[in-house]
N, C-alpha and C positions, 0 to 999 in steps of 0.2 A: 721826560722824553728819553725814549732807547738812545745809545749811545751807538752813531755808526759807525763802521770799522774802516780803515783804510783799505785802498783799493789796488787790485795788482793783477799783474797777467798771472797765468800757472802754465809753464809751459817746463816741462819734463821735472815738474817738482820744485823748480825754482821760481821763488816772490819775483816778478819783474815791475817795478816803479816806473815814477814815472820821470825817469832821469833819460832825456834827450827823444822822447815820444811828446805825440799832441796829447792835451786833456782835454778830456768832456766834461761839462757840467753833469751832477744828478742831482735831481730835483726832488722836494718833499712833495708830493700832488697835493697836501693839506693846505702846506701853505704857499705851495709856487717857489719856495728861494731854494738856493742852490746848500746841499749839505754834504757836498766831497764833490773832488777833481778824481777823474777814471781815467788814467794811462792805457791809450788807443798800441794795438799794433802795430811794427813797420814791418814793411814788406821782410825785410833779414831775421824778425821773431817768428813769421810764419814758416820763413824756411827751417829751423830751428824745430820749431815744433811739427815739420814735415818728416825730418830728418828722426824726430824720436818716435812718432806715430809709425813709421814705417819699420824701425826698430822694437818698437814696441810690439808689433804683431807679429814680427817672427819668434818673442817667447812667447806670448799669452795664447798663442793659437795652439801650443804645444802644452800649455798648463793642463794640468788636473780637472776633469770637472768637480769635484770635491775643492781644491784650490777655486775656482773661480765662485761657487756656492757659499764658500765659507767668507769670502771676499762681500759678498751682496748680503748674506746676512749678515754681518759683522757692521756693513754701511748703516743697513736698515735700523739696529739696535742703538746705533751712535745718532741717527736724524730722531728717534724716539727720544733718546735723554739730549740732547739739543732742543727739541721745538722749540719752547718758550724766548729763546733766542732768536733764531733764526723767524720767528716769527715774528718777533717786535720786530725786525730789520725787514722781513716782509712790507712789513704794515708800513712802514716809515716812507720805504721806497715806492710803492705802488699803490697804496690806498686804502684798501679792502681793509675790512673786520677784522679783528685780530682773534674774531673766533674765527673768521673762513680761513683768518691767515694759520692757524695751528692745526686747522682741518684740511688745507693743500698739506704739509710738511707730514702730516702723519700718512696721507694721501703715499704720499710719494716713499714713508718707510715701508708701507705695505706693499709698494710694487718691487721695489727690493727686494723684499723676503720673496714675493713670489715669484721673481726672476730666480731667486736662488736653489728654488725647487726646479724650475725650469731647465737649471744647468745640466742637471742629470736625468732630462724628459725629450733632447734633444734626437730621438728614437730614427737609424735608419730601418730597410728593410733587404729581406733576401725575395730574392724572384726563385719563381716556378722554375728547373729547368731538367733536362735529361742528366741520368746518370754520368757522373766525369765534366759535370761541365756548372757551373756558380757565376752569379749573378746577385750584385747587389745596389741598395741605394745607401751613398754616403750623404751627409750634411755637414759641412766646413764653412769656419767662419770667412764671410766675404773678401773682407781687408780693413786697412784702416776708411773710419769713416770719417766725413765732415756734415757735423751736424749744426745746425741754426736754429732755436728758440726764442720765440717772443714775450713780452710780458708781464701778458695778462694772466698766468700762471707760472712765476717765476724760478719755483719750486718743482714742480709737477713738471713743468716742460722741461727741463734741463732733466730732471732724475728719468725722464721716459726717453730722451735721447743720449743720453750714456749708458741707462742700466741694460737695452738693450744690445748694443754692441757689445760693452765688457762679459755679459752674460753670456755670450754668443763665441767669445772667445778674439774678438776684431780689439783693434784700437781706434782711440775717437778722440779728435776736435772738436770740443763747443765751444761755441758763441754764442752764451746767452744775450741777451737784449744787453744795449749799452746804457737803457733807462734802469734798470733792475738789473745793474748787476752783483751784488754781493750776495742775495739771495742765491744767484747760479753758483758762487765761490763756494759758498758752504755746501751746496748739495754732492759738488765735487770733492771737497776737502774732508767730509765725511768717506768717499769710495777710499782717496787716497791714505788717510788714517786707519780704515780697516785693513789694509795689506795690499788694495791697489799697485802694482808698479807705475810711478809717473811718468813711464814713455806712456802708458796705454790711455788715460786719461788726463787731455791736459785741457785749457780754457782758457779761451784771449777775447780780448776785444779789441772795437777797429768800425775805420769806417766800411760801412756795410759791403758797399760793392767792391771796394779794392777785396775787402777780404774775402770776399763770396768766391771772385774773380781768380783770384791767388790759389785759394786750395782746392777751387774746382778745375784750375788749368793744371793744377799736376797730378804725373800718371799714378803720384802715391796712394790717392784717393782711390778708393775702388767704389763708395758707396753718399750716397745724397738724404741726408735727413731733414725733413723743412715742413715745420708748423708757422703758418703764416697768411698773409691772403693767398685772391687766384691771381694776384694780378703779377707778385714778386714769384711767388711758384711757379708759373711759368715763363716768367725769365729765369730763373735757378735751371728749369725742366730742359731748357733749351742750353742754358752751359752745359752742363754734368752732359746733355746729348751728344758732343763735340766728341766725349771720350768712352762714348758709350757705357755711364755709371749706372749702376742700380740706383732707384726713387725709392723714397719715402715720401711721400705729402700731404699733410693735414692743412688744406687749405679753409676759405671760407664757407659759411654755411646763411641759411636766411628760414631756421626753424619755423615750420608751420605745428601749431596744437590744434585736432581735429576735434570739435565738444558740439557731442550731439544731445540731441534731445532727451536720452535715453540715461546719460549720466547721470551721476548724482554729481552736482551741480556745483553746492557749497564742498565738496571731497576735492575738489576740481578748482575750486577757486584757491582754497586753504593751502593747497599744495605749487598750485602752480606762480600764484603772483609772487613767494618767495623765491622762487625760483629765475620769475623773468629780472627780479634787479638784485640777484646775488652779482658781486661784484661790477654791483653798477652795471648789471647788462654788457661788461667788458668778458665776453664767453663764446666762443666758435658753435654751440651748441645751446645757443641762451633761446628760448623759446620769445620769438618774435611776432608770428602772425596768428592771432587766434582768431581760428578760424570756427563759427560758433554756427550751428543751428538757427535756423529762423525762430523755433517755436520758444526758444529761453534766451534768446538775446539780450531782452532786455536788464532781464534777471542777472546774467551775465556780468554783464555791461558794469549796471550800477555793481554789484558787490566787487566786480574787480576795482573799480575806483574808489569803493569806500576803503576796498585793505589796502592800494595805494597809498590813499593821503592820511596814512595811518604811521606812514614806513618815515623812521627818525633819520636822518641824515647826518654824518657829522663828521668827522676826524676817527679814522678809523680805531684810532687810541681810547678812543674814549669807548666803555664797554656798553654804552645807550646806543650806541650807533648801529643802525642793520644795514646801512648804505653808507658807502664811505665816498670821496672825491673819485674821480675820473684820473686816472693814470697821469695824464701830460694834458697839455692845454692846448694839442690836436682834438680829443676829444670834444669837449664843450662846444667849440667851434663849428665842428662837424654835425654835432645831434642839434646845435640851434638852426644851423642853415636846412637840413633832412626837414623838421618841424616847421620851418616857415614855409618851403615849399609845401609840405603836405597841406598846411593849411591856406596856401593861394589857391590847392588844386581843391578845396571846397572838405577836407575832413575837419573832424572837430576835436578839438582838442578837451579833453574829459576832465585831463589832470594833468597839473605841471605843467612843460613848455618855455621852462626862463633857464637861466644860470641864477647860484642864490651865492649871494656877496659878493664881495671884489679879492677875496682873496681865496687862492687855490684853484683848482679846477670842478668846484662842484655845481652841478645839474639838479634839477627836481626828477625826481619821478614821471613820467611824461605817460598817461594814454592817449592815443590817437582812434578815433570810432569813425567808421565810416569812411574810411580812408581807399580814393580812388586807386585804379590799377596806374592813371595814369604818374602818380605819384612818384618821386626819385624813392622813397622811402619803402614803395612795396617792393622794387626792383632790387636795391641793393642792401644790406647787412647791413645794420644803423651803427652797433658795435658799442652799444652805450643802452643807458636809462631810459628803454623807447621803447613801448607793447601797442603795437596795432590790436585792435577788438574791430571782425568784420564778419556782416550776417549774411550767409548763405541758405538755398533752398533746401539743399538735402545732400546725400551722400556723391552723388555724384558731382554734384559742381564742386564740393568740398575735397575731394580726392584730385580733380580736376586742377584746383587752385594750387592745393597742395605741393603740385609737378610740375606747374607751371615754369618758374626757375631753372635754371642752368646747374644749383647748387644741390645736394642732395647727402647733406652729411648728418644731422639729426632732425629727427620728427618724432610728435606723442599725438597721442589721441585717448581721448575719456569717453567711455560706452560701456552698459552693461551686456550689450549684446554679444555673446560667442561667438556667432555665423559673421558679425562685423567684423571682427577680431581678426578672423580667418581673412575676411579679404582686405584691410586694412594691411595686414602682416604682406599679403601678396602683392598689392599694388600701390604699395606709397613709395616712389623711389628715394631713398635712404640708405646711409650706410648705419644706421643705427636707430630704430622704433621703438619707443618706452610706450607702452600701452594703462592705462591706470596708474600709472608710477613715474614719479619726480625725474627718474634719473638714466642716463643711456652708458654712464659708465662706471666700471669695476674692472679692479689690478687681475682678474682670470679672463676677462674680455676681450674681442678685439675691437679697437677703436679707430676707426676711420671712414672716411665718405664715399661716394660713388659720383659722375660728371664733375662740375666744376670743384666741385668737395675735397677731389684727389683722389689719391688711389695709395695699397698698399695701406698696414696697421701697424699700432702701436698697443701695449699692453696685449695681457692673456700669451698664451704661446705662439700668437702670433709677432709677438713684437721680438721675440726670440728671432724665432725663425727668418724674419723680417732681413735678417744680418749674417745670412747664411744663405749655402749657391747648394745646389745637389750634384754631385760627381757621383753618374754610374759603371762600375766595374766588373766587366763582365772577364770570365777565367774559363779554361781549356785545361786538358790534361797536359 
């Protein structure tokens, strides 16, 4: 078993223990027991690290963008010769496959390197104007930010809520998850190792709302980063309002996969059922409702169940596993009561449906077929090991179903048709459409939802820009 590290605030570059702060348990999800005490915030570390974030942005907003590019690729190349570390310590902490866990970590060097191009793409512009007289658009970084990560991507969320401010020129507060936090240590401790300055990047934990509360009530903050549900998003939406901050929000989503007749079927299965339980279905973007044609339902049906009860389950450590335990023992809790209800309101459960042993937090694989609208399950984000299979008549109810929901952050569809294509792209409301293809994201993209989903992105140039305000300058003779 990986060897887990002690645990510490980073607040202006200094370890802070846990000498006269509360601890938190962290938990192995494998096996449920506790394997480190995590030193919470007091309110006088936040000020501390208010006081360096606000310091920190008055030099980094003045750095070089060559200085700050050289900074994110130097990060990037340190999270590459790391993985294998930072990975086992993934895995320990949160669950997942210790191959998904080395494929977030290099996830997250790539978006590095491509913020670090980004640093010198931050492009204004000059306006049209009569002779003797100029006009321009600047981009300046916002201010310090306070960003918040969850984690079920411990790695990835943290490195997409720092690398964009630092990138952008701002200083930033994170608080990774206090379940996962050492994973966030290292993503951080790699920026800081590359030449980071430690006012610009620092990293506490705490209990959630004093802290939320704390650095969203001061005027230092200029800016709100929060991957999370809808439900803490907007109450975040509603602090940061008080001071009127700029948003970031990757809130929840309740994926529909649209698989029509016209598919190729088995392309469609092969691809997608690894998909719906990578990381235990613990994914803001995990494909939840598939939404299947009447004329191959059954076809459907069965082959998604047989590659189900195919899928090994295990301790993420062990390299047989394609499914590892459920984060916390929230989880389990959650997807058995989701499953009981569906199945009072008359759906049928295909595959799986139990928790398996008394130790850890792990779940079977679960299809649910034929599962009513009136269901708790169709309504909300299961957030675990749970794929609804449900047959519709044709495109239009299917489009219909699709929009239904309040959430509209990823959706896929499998069609051979082009003319579908076209109108799929135009009317599925989504912040993000994978059409034939596994996947809605990459470090040149931008990544975020539309209605309950959230607003504003991460990754691509937009997650840049995300961290920056435009000042226009208009000049006279």
């Amino acid at each position: 078993m990986t060897d887990y590290p002690q645990l510490h605030l980073l607040i202006g570059g200094t370890k802070r223990a846990g000498e006269g702060r509360d601890l938190q348990d962290v938990l192995d999800p494998a096996t449920g027991e506790a394997i480190a005490a995590l030193p919470l915030a007091t309110p006088a570390d936040l000020d501390v690290a208010l006081d360096n974030a606000q310091a920190g942005f008055r030099s980094w907003r003045k750095a070089a963008p060559e200085q700050r590019a050289a900074v994110m690729q130097k990060a990037g190349a340190l999270l590459r010769e790391r993985v294998d570390a930072i990975a086992a310590i993934l895995t320990r902490e949160q669950g997942k496959p210790l191959a998904e866990a080395k494929g977030e970590v290099i996830y997250s060097a790539m978006l590095f390197e491509f913020y670090a191009g980004e640093c010198k793409r931050s492009y204004g512009r000059t306006l049209v104007r009569p002779a003797g007289q100029r006009a321009e658009v600047r981009y300046e970084p916002v201010g310090p930010v306070a960003a918040f990560a969850p984690w079920n991507f411990p790695a990835l969320n943290v490195a997409r809520k720092v690398g964009g401010p630092v990138a952008a020129g701002c200083s930033v507060i994170v608080k990774p998850s206090e379940e996962t936090p050492a994973t966030g240590l290292a993503v951080v401790q790699a920026l800081l190792d590359a030449g980071c300055p430690p006012e610009v990047c620092q990293c506490v934990f705490g209990v959630p709302d004093m802290v939320s509360r704390h650095l969203l009530g001061s005027p230092v903050i200029r800016k709100l980063s929060f991957t999370g549900s809808t439900v803490v998003g907007k109450h975040l939406a509603k602090l940061a309002a008080e001071d009127l901050k700029r948003t970031t929000m990757e809130l929840g989503g309740h994926a529909p996969i649209l698989v029509f007749a016209d598919a190729d079927v088995d392309k469609a299965l092969d691809t997608m059922v690894p998909n719906a339980f990578r990381n235990a279905g613990q994914v803001c973007v995990s494909p939840t409702r598939f939404l299947v044609e009447e004329p191959v339902f059954e076809r459907f049906r069965d082959g998604f169940v047989e590659r189900v009860k195919a899928i090994t389950v295990g301790n993420g450590m062990d390299p047989a596993s394609k499914m590892g335990p459920m984060a916390s023992p929230r989880g389990p809790d959650q997807i058995e009561r989701m499953v009981g209800d569906a199945r009072d309101q008359g759906a049928v459960v295909a595959s799986g449906g139990e928790r398996i042993g008394n130790q850890g937090f792990f779940f079977q694989p679960t299809v649910l077929a034929e599962v009513p609208l009136a269901a708790e399950i169709m309504q909300e984000e299961p957030f675990g090991p749970v794929a609804i299979v449900n047959r519709y008549a044709g495109e239009e109810a299917m489009i219909e179903e699709a929009n239904r929901l309040p959430y509209g952050l990823a959706a896929y569809a499998w069609t051979s048709s082009p003319a579908r294509r076209s109108r799929l792209a135009a009317e599925i409301e989504a912040g993000m459409l994978a059409i034939n293809h596994p996947s809605v994201s990459a470090v040149d993209a931008p990544f975020g939802g539309v209605k309950w989903s959230g607003h504003g992105h991460e990754d691509g140039m937009e997650g840049v820009m995300a961290c920056m305000v435009a000042k226009t300058v208009h000049e006279g003779e």
